[in-house]
N, C-alpha and C positions, 0 to 999 in steps of 0.2 A: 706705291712708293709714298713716304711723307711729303706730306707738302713743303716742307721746311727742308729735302734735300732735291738738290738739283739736277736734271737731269745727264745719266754719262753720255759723255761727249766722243765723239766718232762711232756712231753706230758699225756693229761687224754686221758682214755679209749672211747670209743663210748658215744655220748650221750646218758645220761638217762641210761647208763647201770649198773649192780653191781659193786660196786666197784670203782664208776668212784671218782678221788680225782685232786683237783686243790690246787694252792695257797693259791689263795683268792677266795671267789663270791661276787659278787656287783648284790645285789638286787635293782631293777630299772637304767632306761636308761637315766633319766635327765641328765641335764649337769652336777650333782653331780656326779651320780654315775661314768659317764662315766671317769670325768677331774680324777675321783678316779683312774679306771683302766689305765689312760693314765699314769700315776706316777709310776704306777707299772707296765707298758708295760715288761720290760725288765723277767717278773714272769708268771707264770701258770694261768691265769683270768678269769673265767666264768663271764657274765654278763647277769641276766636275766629277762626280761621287757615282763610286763603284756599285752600289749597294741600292735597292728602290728606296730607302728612307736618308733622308737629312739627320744630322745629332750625336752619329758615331755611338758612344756608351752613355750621352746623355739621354735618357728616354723614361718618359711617365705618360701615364694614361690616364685621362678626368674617367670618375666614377660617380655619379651623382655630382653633391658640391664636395666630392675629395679626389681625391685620384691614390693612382699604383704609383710606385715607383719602381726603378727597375735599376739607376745606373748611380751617376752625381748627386749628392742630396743636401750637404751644405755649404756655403758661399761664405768668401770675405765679408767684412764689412765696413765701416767708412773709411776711406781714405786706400782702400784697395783698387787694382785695376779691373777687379769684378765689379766693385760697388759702381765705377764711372759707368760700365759697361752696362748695366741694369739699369741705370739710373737714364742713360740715353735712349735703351731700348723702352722706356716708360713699365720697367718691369717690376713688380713689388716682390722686396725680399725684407724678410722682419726676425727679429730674433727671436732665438727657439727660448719660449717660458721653459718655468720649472730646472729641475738638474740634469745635467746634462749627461751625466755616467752614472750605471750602478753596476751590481756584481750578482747575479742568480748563484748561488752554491746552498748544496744540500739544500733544496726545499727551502732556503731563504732568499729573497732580493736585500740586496747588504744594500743602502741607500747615502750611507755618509761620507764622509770626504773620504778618499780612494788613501789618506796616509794611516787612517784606522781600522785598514783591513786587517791586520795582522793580529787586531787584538777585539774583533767584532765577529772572525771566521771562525767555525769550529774546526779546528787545523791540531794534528797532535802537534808536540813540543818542539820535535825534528822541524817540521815544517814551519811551525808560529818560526821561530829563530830563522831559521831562509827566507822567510820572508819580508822580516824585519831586517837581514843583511842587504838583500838584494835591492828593498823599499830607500834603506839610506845612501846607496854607492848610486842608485837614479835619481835619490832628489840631486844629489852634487851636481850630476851630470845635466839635470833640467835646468839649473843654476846658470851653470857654465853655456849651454844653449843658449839660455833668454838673455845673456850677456853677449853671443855670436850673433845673435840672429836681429839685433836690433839695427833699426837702419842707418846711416854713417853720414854724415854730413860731404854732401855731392856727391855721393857714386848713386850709381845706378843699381835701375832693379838686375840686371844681368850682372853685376860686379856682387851685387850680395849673393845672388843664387849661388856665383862660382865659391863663394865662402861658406856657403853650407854646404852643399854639396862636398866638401872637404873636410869637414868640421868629422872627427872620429870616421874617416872611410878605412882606415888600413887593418879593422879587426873588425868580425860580425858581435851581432848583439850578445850572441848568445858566447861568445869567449870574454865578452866586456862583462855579462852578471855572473857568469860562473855558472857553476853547477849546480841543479835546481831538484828537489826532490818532484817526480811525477806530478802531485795534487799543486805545488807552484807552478813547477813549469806550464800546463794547462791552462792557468790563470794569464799570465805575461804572454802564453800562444797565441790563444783566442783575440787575446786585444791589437797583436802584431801583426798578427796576419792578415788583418785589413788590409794592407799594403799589397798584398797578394804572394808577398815572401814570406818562409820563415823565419825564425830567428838564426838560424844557423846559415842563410843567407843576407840577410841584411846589415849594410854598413850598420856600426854600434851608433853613428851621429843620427843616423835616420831612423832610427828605432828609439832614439832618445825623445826626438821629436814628437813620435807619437805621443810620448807621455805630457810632453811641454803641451800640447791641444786639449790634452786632460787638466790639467793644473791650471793654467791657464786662457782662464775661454777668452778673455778681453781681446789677445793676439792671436785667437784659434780661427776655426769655419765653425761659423756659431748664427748662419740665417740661413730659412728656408725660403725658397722661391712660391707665392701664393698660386694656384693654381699649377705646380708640379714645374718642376725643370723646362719641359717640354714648350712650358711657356716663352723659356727666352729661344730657344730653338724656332718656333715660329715665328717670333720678333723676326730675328736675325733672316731667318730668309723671306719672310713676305719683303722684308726691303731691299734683297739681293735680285734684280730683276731675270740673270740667267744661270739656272744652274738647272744641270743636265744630268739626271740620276742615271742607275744604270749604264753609265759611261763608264768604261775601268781605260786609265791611263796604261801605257803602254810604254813609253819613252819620253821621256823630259831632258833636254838638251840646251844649253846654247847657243847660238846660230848667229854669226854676223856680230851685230849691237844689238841681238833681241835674245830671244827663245826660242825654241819648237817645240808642241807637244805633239805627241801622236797618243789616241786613245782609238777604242770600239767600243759599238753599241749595235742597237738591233740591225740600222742600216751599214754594218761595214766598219771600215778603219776610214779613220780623219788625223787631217794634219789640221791645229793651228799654230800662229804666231804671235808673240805678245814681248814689249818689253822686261817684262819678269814674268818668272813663274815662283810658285808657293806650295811647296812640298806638306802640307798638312795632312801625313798620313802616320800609320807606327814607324816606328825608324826603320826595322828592317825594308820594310816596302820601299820607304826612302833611298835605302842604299841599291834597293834592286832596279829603281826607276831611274836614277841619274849613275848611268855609267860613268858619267863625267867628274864627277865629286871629286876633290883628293883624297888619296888611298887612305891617309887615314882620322879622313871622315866618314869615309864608309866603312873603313875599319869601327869604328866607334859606335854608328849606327850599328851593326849589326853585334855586338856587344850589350846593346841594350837590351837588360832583363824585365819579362813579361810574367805574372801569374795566371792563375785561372780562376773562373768566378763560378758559383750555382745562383741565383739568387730566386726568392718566394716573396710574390706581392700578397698581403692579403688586403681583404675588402672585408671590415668590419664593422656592426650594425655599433652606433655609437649613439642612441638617445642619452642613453643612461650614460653616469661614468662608466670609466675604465678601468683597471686597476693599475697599468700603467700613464696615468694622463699626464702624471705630476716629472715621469722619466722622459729623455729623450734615447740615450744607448744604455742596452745592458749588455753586458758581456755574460757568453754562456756557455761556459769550459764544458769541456764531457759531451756537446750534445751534437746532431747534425748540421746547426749552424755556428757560428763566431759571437755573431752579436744579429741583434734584435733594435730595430730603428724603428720610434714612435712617429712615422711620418706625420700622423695627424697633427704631432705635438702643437707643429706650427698656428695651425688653427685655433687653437686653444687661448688667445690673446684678451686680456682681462676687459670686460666687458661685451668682447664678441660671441653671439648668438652661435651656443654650440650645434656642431655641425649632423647631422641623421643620421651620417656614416663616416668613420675613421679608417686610415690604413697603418700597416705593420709592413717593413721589410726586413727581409731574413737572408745572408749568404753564408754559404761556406766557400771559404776561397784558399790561394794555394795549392798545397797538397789535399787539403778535405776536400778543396772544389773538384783539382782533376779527378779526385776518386767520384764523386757522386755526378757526374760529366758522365759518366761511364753506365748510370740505371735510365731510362725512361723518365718521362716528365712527370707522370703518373707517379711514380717509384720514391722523385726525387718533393714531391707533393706532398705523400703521406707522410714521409718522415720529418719534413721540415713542420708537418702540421703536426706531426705527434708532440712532439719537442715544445714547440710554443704551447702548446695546452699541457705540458708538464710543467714548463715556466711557471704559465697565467693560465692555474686551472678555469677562472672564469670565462677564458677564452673559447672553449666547447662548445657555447652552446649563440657564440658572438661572431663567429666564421659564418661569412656570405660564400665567398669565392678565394683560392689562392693559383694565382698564376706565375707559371716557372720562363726566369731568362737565361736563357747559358749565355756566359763570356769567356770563350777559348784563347782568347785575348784578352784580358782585363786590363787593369793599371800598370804602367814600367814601376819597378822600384828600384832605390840606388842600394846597389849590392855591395860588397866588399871591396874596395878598388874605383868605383864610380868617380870618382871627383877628377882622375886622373882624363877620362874622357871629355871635361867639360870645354877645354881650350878647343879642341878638334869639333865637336860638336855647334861652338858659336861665332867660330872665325868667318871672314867675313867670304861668302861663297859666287862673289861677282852678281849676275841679275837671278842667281838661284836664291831659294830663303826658304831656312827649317822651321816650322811652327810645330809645337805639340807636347804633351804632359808630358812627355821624356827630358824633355830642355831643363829640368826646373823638380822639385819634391810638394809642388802645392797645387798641383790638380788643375781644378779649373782654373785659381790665382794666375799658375804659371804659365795656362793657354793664354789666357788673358791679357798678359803680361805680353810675351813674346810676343801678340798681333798687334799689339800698340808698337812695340819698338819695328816689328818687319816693315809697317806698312808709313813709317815715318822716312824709313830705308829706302823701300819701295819709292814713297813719292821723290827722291833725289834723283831715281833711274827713268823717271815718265819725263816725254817731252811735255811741252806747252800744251795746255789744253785753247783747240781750235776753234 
């Protein structure tokens, strides 16, 4: 534990045993639940995760001096509730050099600002004109965002979310641009589907958004974590002194003036009891764990929509340049992935000693993802390797290793209707509390967020410390 935080007070009895009582418990180990316990370090915490690993879908691997990535891969930055959160965990997050989006088509990487694609692409006539309709009715709409989305003099971060979250929910993206000839639609797919929705599911506000992180990086997630995500994920629990893997929750309740949890693990089912509990799991789990919830927060919970993810780390020999070093996303219509992420990019920081080996991450997600969910790991390998050496022919002969993650779960995204969910979702739910990328359209921002405001909530419900 840091020196600089103090020990929790009223030690609980033996795990699993009768009687046993905490503070708080934070059900699951994402970066919600944990950044939750980390607020509350200085208190009584159980933490307990279904799964042998801590991080949820944050997860990367050191390779040398690089690593894989595999889940989360860029962060707020100043003045965010990521940035505080790094900045405590003594974590370095730096922003990504070079540009930040390009476009692979036909045998080109298009490198210039994304408003000159339509006259940079070799596009027939049908298409150059779609594209240039479509290009002008989204900058409006990116306008009208950076004008919603700016922050308001005293509300809160949970009062803006609810504002975006509502900003274009009542029509998907794809009834907001219209009808797109195949070779556009393709181009607007690939970049959408990061979210893990299509465009024919995604509110048109939240598809807008996408674009706003393109246009503008100042307000986007535009810093990488040095040493892989995985870095704050260690943070966070080397300073959480108990958390119990392999434990899956069972019932989360109520009880008196406190809580009950029941979970199981290798010895058996346990009861404990704590002033609050902290529901930081996907929402439907939430709704199946607290029967007690009102109807329609659990209505709402189980409403929330999930994609699906393939993703390909690769480990690349990086003496030399790259031919991507100068990119950070390319988008790459037509192929077995979406987009291509220069994890390394981060490294690449003017003056620093380039690094032996770089990595590459690769997903199809979505529809492409449940489809290739569906071949072998091997299967889902070759293909993502073919593609990237179609990309970046010089990549051929610059592949170490590519390692495949599947997320059958991936990221919620806000669908058609979503904003209508958000009152029900953050009313105030007595000593129970919702954390998690569902709450919110900004990822980690929004875990980050919601553990700052549960655990300030939280401290109103703990007695005195003794």
């Amino acid at each position: 534990m840091a020196a600089d935080v103090a020990e929790p007070a009223g030690a609980a009895k033996p795990a699993g045993g009768t009687g046993e009582h905490h503070d708080v418990v934070v059900v699951g180990a994402g970066v919600s639940g944990l950044a939750t316990a980390w607020h509350l370090r200085d208190r009584n915490v159980l933490v307990l995760e279904e799964t042998e690993r801590v991080g949820g879908r944050i997860r990367s691997e050191p390779r040398g001096d690089t690593w894989l990535n595999f889940g989360a891969h860029v962060y707020g930055g100043d003045g965010t509730a990521t940035d505080r959160l790094l900045r405590g965990l003594g974590v370095t997050a730096l922003p990504l050099p070079g540009q930040l989006a390009a476009l692979a088509y036909a045998g080109r990487i298009v490198t210039s600002a994304v408003e000159t694609y339509p006259f940079r692409l070799p596009l027939p006539a049908r298409s150059r004109a779609a594209l240039i309709r479509a290009g002008l009715k989204l900058r409006y709409d990116v306008v009208r965002y950076d004008r919603m989305i700016r922050p308001r003099s005293g509300e809160s971060a949970a009062e803006r979310q609810d504002r975006v979250v509502n900003f274009m929910d009542d029509e998907s993206f794809s009834q907001r641009i219209g009808p797109l000839p195949p070779d556009v639609d393709a181009m607007f797919r690939c970049t959408l589907t990061r979210s893990s929705g299509e465009p024919e599911e995604l509110a048109a506000g939240y598809g807008v958004g996408y674009f706003h992180l393109v246009w503008d990086r100042s307000s986007g997630l535009s810093r990488g974590i040095i040493g892989g995500p995985s870095t704050m994920i260690e943070r966070l629990a080397g300073m959480t002194p108990d958390i119990r893997c392999d434990a899956r929750a069972t019932l989360v309740e109520e009880s008196g003036d406190g809580v009950r949890v029941r979970y199981e693990d290798g010895g058996g089912e346990h009861v404990v009891t704590a002033a609050a509990a902290v529901l930081a799991v996907p929402a439907p789990v939430a709704a199946a764990l607290a029967p007690g919830l009102p109807g329609e927060t659990a209505a709402a919970l189980r409403e929330i929509h999930y994609g699906q993810y393939a993703v390909g780390a690769f480990l690349v020999e990086g003496k030399a340049p790259l031919p991507w070093d100068g990119l950070y996303a390319v988008a790459t219509p037509g192929r077995s992935f979406g987009m291509a992420y220069n994890i390394g990019n981060v490294q690449l920081q003017p003056g620093a000693p380039r690094p032996a080996q770089s990595s590459v991450m690769v997903y199809a997600a979505a529809d492409l993802g449940a489809q290739l969910l569906q071949e072998d790991d091997e299967t889902i390998a070759r293909r993502f390797r073919d593609d990237l050496c179609a990309v970046f022919p010089e990549a051929t002969r610059r592949i170490e290793d590519v390692v495949i993650q599947r997320w059958p779960r991936g990221i919620p995204f806000a669908h058609v209707g979503r904003g209508r969910l958000q009152a029900p979702l953050t009313r105030p739910l007595g000593r129970l509390h919702l954390v998690g990328d569902y709450l919110g359209t900004r990822y980690v921002e929004t875990c980050a967020e919601n553990a700052e405001a549960a655990a300030l909530r939280i401290r109103e419900q703990l007695p005195p410390r003794g």
